[in-house]
VOPAGU-2260 file (C-alpha; in pm, 1 decimal, decimal comma):
REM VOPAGU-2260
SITE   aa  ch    i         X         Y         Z
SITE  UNK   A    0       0,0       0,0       0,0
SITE  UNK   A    1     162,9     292,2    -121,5
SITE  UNK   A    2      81,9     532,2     181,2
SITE  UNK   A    3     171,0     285,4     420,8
SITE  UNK   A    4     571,4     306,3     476,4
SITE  UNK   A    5     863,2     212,9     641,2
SITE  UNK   A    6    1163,6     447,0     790,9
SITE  UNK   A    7    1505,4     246,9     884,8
SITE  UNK   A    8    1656,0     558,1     912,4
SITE  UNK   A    9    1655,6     943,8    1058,1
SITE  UNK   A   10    1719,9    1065,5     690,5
SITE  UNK   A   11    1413,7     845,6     541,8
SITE  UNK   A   12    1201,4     941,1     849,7
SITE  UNK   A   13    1259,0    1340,0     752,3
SITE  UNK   A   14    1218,9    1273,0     385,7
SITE  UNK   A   15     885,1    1079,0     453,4
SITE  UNK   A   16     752,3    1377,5     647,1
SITE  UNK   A   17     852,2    1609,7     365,3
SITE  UNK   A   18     741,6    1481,6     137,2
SITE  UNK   A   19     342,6    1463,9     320,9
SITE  UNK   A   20     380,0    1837,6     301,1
SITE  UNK   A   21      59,4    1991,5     500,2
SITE  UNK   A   22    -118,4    1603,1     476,6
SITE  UNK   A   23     -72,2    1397,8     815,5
SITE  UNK   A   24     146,6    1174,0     852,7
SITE  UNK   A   25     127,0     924,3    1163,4
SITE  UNK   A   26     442,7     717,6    1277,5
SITE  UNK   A   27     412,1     409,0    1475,9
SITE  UNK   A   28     725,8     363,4    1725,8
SITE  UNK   A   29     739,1       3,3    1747,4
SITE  UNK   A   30     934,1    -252,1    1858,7
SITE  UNK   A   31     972,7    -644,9    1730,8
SITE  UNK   A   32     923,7    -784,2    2028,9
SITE  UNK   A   33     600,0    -650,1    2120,8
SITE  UNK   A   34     316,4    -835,8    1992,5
SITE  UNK   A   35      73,9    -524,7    2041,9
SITE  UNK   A   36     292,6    -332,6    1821,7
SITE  UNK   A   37     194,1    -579,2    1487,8
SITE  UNK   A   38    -184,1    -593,2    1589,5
SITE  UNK   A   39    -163,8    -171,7    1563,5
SITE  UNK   A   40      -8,9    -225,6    1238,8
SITE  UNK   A   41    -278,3    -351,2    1112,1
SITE  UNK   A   42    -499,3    -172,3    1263,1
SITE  UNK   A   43    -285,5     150,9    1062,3
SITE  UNK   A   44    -321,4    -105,2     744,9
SITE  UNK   A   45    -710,0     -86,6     783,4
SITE  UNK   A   46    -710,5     316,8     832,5
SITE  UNK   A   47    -474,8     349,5     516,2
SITE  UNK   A   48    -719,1     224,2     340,0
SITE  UNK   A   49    -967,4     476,1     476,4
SITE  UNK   A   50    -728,0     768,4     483,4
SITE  UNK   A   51    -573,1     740,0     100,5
SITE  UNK   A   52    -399,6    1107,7     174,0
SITE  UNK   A   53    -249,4    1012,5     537,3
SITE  UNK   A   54      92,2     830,4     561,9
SITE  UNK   A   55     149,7     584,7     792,9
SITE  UNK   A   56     517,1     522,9     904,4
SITE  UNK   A   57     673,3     243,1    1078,2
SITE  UNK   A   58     970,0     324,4    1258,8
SITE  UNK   A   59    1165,8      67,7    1512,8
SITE  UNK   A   60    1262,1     332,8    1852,9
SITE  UNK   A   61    1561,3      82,1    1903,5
SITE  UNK   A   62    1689,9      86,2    1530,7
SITE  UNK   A   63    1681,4     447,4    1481,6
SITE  UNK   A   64    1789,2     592,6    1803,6
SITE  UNK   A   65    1826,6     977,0    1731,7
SITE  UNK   A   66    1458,4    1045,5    1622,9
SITE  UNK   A   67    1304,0     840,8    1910,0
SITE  UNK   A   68    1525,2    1015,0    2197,9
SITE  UNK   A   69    1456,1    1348,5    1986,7
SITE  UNK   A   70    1082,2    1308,8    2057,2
SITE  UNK   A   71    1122,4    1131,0    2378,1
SITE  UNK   A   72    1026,1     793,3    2324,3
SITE  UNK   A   73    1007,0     598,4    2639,4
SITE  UNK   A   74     761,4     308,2    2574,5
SITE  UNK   A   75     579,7     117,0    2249,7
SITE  UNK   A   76     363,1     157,7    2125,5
SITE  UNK   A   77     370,7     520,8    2074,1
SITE  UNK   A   78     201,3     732,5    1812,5
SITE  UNK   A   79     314,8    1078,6    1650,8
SITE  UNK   A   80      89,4    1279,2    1430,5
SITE  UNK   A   81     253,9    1523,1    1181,3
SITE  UNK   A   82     128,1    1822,4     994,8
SITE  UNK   A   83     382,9    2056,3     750,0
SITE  UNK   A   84     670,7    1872,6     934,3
SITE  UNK   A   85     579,2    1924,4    1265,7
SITE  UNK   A   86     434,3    1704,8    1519,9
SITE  UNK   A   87      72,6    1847,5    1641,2
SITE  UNK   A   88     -28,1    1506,1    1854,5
SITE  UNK   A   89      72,4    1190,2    2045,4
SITE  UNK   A   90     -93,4     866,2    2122,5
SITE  UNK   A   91      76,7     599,4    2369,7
SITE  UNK   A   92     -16,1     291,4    2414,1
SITE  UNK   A   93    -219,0      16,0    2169,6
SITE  UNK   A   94    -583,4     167,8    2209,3
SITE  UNK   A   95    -718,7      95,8    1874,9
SITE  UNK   A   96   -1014,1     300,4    1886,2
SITE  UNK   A   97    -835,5     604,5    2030,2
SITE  UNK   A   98    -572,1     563,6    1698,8
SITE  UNK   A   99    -874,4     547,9    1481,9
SITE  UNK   A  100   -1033,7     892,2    1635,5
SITE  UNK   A  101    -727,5    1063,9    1616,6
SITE  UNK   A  102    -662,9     980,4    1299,6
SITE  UNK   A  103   -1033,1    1080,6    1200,2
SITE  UNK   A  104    -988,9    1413,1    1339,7
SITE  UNK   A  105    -662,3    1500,1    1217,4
SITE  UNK   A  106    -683,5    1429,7     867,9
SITE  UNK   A  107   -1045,7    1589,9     862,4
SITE  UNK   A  108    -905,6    1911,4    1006,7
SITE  UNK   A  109    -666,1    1971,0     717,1
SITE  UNK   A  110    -598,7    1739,2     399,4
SITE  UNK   A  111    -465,9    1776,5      18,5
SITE  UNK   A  112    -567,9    2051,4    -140,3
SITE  UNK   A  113    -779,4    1970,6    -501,9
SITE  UNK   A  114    -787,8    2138,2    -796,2
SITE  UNK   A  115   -1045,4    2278,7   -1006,5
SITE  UNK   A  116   -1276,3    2173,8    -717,5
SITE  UNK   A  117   -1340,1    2576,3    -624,7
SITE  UNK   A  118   -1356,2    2705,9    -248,9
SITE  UNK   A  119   -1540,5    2471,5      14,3
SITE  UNK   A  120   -1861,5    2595,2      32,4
SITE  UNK   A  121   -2049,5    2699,2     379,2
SITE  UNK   A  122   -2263,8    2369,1     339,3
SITE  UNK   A  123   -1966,0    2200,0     312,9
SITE  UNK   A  124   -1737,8    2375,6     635,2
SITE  UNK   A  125   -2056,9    2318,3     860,6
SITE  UNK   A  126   -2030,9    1943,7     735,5
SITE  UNK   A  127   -1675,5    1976,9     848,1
SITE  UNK   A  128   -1730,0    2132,0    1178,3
SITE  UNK   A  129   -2029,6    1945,4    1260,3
SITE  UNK   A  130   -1741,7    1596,3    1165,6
SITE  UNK   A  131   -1513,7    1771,4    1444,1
SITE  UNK   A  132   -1721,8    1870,9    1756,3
SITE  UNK   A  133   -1869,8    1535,9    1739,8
SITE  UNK   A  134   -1521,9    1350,8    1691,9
SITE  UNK   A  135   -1566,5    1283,2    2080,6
SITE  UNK   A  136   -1816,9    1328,7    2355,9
SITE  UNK   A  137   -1589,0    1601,5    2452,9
SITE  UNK   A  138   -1396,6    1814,5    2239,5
SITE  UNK   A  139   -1153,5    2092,1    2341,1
SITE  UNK   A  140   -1034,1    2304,5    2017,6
SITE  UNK   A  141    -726,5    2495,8    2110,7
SITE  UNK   A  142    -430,7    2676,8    2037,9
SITE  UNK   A  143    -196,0    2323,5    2001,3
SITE  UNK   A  144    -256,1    2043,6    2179,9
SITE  UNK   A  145    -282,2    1909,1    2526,7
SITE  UNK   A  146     101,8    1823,3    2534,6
SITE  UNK   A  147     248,2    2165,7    2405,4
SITE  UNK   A  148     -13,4    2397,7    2405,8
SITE  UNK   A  149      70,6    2779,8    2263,5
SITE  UNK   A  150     -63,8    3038,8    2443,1
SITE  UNK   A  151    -117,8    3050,5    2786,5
SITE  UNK   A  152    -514,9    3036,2    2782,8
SITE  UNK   A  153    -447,7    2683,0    2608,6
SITE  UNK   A  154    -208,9    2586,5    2911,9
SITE  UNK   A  155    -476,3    2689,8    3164,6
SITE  UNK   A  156    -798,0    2527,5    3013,2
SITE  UNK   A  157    -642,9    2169,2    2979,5
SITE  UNK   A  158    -456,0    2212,0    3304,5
SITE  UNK   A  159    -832,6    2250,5    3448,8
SITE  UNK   A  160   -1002,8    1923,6    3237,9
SITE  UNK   A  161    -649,0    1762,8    3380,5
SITE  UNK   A  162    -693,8    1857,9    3750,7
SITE  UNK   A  163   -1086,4    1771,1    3725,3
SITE  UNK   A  164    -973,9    1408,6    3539,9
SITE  UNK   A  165   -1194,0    1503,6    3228,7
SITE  UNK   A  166   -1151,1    1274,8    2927,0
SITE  UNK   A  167   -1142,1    1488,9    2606,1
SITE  UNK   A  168    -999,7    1522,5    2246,8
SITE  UNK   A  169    -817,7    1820,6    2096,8
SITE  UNK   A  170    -840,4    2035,1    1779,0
SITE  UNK   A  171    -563,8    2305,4    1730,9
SITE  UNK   A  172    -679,0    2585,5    1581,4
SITE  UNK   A  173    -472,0    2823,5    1675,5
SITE  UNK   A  174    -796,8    3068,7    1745,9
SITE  UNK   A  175   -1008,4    3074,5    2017,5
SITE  UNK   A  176   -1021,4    2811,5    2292,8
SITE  UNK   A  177   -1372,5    2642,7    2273,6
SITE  UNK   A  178   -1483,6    2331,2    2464,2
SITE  UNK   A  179   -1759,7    2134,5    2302,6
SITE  UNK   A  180   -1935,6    1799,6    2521,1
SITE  UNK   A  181   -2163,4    1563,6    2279,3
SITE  UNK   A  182   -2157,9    1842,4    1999,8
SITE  UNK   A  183   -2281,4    2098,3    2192,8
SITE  UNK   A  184   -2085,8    2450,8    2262,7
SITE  UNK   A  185   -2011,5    2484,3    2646,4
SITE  UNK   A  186   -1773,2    2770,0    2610,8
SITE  UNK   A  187   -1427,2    2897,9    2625,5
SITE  UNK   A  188   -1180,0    2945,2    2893,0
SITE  UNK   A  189   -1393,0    3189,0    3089,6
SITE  UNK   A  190   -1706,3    2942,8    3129,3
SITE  UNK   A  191   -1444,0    2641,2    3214,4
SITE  UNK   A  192   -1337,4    2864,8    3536,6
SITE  UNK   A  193   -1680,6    2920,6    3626,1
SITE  UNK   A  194   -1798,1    2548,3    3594,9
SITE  UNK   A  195   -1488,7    2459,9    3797,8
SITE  UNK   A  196   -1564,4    2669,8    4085,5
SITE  UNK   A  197   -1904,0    2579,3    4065,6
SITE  UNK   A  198   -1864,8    2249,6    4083,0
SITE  UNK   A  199   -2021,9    2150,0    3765,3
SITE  UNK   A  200   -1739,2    2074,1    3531,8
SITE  UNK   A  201   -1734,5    1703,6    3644,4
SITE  UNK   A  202   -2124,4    1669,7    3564,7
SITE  UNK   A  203   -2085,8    1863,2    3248,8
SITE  UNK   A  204   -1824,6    1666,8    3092,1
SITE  UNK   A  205   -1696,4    1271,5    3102,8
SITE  UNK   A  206   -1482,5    1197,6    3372,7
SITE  UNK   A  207   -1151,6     992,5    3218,3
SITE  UNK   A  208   -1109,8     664,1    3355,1
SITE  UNK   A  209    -855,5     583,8    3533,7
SITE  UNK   A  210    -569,4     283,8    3542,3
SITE  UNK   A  211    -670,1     167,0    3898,1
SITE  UNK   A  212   -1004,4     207,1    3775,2
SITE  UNK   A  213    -971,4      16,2    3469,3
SITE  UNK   A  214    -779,9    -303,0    3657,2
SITE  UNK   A  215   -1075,9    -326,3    3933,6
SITE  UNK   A  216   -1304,3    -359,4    3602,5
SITE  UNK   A  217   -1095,2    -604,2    3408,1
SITE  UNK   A  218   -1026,3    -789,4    3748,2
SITE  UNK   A  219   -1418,6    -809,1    3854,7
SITE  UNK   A  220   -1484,6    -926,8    3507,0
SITE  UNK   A  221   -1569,6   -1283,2    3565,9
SITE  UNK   A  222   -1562,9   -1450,4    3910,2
SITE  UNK   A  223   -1253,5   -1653,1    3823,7
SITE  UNK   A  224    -989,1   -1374,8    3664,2
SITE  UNK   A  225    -689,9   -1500,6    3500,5
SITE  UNK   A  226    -424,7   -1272,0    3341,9
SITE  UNK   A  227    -159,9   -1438,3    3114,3
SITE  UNK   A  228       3,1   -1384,1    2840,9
SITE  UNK   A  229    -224,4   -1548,0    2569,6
SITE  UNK   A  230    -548,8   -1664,9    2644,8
SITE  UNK   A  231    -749,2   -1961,0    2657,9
SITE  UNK   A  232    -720,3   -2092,9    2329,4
SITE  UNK   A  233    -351,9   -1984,7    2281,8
SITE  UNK   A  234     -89,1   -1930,7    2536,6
SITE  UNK   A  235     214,5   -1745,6    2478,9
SITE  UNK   A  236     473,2   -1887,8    2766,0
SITE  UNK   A  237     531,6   -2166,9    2913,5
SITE  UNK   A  238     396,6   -2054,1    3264,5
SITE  UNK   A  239      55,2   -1903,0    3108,6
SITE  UNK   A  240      46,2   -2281,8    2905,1
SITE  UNK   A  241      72,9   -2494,5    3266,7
SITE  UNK   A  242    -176,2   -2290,6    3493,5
SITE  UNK   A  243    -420,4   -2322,3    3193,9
SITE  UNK   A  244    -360,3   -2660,9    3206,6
SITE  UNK   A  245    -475,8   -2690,7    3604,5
SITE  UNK   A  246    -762,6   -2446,2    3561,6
SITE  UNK   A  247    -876,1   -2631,9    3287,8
SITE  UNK   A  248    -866,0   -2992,5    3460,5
SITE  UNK   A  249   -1122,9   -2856,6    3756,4
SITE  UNK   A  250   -1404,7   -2798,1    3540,8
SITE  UNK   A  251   -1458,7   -2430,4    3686,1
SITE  UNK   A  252   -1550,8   -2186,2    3433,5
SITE  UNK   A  253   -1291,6   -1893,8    3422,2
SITE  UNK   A  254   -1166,8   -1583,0    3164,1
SITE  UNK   A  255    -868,9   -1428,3    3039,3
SITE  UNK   A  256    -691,1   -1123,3    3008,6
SITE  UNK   A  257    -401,5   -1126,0    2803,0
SITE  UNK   A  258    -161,7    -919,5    2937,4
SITE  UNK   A  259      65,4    -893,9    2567,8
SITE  UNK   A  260    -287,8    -682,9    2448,0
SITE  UNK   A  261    -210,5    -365,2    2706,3
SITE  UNK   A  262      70,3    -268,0    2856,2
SITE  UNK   A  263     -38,0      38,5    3063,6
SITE  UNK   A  264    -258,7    -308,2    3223,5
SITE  UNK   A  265      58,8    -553,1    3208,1
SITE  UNK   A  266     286,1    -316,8    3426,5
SITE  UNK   A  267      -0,6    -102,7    3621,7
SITE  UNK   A  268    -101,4    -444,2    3738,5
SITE  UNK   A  269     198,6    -521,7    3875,6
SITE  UNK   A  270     197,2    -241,7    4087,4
SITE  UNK   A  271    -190,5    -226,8    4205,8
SITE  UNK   A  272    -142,9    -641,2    4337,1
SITE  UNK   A  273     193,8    -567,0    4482,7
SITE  UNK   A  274     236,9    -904,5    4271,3
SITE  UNK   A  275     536,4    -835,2    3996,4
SITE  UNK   A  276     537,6   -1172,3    3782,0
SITE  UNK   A  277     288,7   -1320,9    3585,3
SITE  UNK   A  278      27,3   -1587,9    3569,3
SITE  UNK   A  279    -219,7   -1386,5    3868,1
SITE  UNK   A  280    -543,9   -1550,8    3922,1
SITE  UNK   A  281    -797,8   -1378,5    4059,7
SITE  UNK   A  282   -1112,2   -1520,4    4260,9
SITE  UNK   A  283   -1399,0   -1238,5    4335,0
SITE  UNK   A  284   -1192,4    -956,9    4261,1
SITE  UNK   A  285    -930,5   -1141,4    4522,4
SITE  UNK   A  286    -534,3   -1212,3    4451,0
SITE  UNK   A  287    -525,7   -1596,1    4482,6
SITE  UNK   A  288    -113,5   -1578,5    4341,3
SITE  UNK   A  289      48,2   -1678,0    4064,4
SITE  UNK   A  290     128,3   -2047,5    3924,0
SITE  UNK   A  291     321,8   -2161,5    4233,8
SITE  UNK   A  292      30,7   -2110,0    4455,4
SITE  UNK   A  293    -224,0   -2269,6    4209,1
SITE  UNK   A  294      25,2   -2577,7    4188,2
SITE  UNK   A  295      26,9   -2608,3    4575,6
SITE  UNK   A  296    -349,4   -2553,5    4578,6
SITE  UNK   A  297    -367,7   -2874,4    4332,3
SITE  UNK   A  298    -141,6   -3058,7    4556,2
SITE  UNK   A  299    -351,5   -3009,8    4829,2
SITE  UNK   A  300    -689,5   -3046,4    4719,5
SITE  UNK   A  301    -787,8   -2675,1    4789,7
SITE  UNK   A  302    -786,4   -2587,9    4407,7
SITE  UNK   A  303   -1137,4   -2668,7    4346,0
SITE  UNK   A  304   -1327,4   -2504,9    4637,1
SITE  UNK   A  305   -1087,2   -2197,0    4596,5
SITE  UNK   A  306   -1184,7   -2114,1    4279,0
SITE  UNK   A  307   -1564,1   -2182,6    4348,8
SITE  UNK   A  308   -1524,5   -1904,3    4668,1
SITE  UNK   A  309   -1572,6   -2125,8    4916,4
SITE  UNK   A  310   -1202,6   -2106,6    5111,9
């Protein structure tokens, strides 16, 4: 696919974005041994096809050294957005969906110009703004973006939906700041201070959700959790391969999470269950341990009634 490339190199990675000119360009900084990193390619393959004016780069952080420390690459995947050679957004992490917005929004906000095609007219821009306000349920256009913005009215108004843990999308427009919820104009700067105050901003707009809050949900997803890299049908380790084996021989139903899908989930979990290796388990939202623990459990006949909630 012609606007789907690869850069091996800092040269081919600045030629790449010259050549896009004032199109978007979005560059995937991925690594070979993350798994997540080839499902996202795909997921880029599929938007490619959508997006015929967007280029997609590939670009391994390890292999060309000097553009990820330049842009301060610390994890895959990660997710730069280009416009005219400069970078105007960042994604991390493999959220499909997220890509897929972001992508939606930035290369409605600005693409190829086309000739003999005359001036956009109004019917058209209020198609295009109408596209934009409703790219998310809440929609902050700005002067940059929420990770550089340019003027200091910018700076404050995300530093507010930050503080008050709103979830939102950006547009840079490099006019007025304007903060849009389900399509609908809430205000600028100004009426963000006021709902603040007042207590309303939470109610107004959707509250982001958080890691912790995320890992309680994934862990209370099913009575018997299990978090491994694979899943049921497939495991990807040796360790993930034998616990399946034991869960599988007590006949109590059980899901998966697999851990090589997320890593803000694979390390955060870590953390939250004080528990830093993997196979956990998980009984009613409980740490039962890891695959030592279930082995001893089979040894001693507990396995069964642990997983049932009953010890």
């Amino acid at each position: 696919m012609a606007n789907v490339v690869e850069a091996t190199t800092q040269q081919q990675f600045e030629d790449y974005l010259s050549k896009a000119g004032e199109c978007l360009t979005v560059v995937h900084f991925q690594a070979a041994w993350a798994p997540q990193c080839g499902q996202m390619n795909e997921v880029m393959t599929e938007l490619a096809k959508e997006h015929k004016h967007t280029t997609f780069m590939k670009l391994e952080a390890e292999a060309v050294p000097d553009v990820s420390e330049k842009y301060e690459i610390s994890s895959v995947p990660t997710f730069l957005f280009f416009k005219g050679g400069q970078k105007v957004d960042q994604l991390d992490g493999a959220h499909a969906p997220d890509l897929t917005k972001t992508v939606q929004r930035l290369a409605t906000a600005g693409g190829p110009s086309r000739a003999g095609k005359g001036s956009p007219t109004q019917e058209d821009l209020n198609k295009r703004l109408k596209k934009l306000i409703n790219a998310a349920p809440c929609v902050l256009f700005m002067k940059g973006f929420p990770q550089e913005p340019r003027c200091g009215f910018s700076r404050q108004i995300v530093a507010l939906l930050k503080e008050h843990n709103i979830q939102f999308s950006s547009f840079d427009i490099l006019s007025d700041e304007e903060l849009y919820v389900n399509g609908e104009l809430v205000g600028g700067l100004d009426i963000v201070k006021e709902l603040a105050e007042s207590g309303e901003l939470e109610n107004t707009c959707p509250k982001a959700v958080t890691l912790e809050q995320r890992l309680k949900s994934y862990i209370n997803q099913s009575p018997v959790m299990l978090f491994i890299k694979g899943n049921k049908e497939a495991a990807k380790c040796g360790f993930s391969r034998q616990i399946l084996e034991l869960l599988n021989g007590t006949g109590v139903d059980y899901d998966t999470f697999d851990i090589l899908q997320d890593e803000e989930v694979r390390q955060g979990l870590k953390t939250y269950s004080n528990w830093p290796t993997y196979p956990q388990l998980y009984v009613k939202g409980e740490l039962i341990g890891g695959l030592d623990i279930v082995k001893e459990l089979k040894e001693s006949g507990d396995l069964v009634s642990v997983l049932r909630g009953e010890s």
